[in-house]
C-alpha positions in Angstrom: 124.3 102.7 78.1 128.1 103.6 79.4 129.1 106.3 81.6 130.2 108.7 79.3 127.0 107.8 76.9 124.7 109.2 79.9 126.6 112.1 80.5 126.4 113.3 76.9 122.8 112.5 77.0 122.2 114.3 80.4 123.7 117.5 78.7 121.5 117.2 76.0 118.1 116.6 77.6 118.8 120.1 79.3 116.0 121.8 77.0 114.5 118.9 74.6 111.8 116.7 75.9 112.4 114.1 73.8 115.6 113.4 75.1 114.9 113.8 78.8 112.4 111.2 78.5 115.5 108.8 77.2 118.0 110.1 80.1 114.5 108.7 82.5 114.6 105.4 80.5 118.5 104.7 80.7 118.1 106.0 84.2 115.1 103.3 85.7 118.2 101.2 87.5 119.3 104.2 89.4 115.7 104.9 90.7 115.5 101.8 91.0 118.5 101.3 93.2 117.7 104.3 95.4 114.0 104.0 96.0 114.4 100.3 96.7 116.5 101.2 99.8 114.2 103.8 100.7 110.8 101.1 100.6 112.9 98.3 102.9 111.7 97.7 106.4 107.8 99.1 106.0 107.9 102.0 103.4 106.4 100.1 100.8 103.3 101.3 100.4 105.4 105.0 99.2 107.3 103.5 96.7 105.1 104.8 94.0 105.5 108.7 95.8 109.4 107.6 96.1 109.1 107.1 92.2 107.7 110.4 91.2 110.5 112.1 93.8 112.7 110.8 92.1 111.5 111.6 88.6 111.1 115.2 89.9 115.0 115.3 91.5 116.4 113.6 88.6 114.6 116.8 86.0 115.8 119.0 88.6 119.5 118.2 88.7 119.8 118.9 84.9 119.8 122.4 85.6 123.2 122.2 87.5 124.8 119.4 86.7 128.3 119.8 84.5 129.6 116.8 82.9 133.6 118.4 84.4 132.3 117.9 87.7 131.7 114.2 87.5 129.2 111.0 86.6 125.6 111.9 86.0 124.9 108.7 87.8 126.7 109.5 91.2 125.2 113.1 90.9 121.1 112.0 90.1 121.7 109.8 92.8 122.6 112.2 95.2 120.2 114.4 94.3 117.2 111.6 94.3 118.4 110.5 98.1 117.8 114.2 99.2 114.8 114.6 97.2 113.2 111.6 98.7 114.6 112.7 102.3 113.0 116.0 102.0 109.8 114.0 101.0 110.0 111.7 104.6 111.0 114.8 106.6 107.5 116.8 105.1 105.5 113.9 105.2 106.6 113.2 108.8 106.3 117.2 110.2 102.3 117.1 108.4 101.9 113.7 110.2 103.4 115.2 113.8 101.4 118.9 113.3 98.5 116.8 112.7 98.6 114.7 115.5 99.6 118.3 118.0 96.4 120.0 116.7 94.1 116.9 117.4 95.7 116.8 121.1 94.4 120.3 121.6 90.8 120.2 120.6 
């Protein structure tokens, strides 16, 4: 599927199911792409909360993205890199908060 192809599709799959679960099909090699340089050097055993972050972003950005401001793919991207960062940054406070509580007791 083009450029232009997924943009139509990603204005589409704004309300319809149906179509959403297309845009995620034509859109595997961009999660692909961004998880697999999230899971290098030791993160593997994430990938599959990576996945779903990324599935979440990706339904997320439908709601502002505008086919006048640019490529769907350069935006989902974007918006799966700070999903997943968000995800590391939680994941890494709950770690850290409970590691402070179990120094107090």
């Amino acid at each position: 599927m083009n450029r232009f192809e997924l943009d139509e599709l990603a204005m589409t799959a704004k309300n319809d199911n149906s179509k959403f679960r297309l845009l995620l099909e034509n859109s595997r090699s961009i999660i692909g792409f961004v998880v697999s340089g999230f899971t290098k050097g030791g993160n593997e055993q994430y990938k599959d909360e990576y996945y779903s972050e990324a599935i979440y972003a990706l339904y997320r950005c439908l709601e502002k993205y505008d086919s006048k401001s640019g490529a769907f793919a350069s935006y989902a991207s974007n918006a799966i890199k700070i999903q997943i960062r968000d995800f590391i940054r939680n994941r890494q406070s709950l770690v850290k908060l409970g590691t402070t509580k179990l120094d107090e007791i």
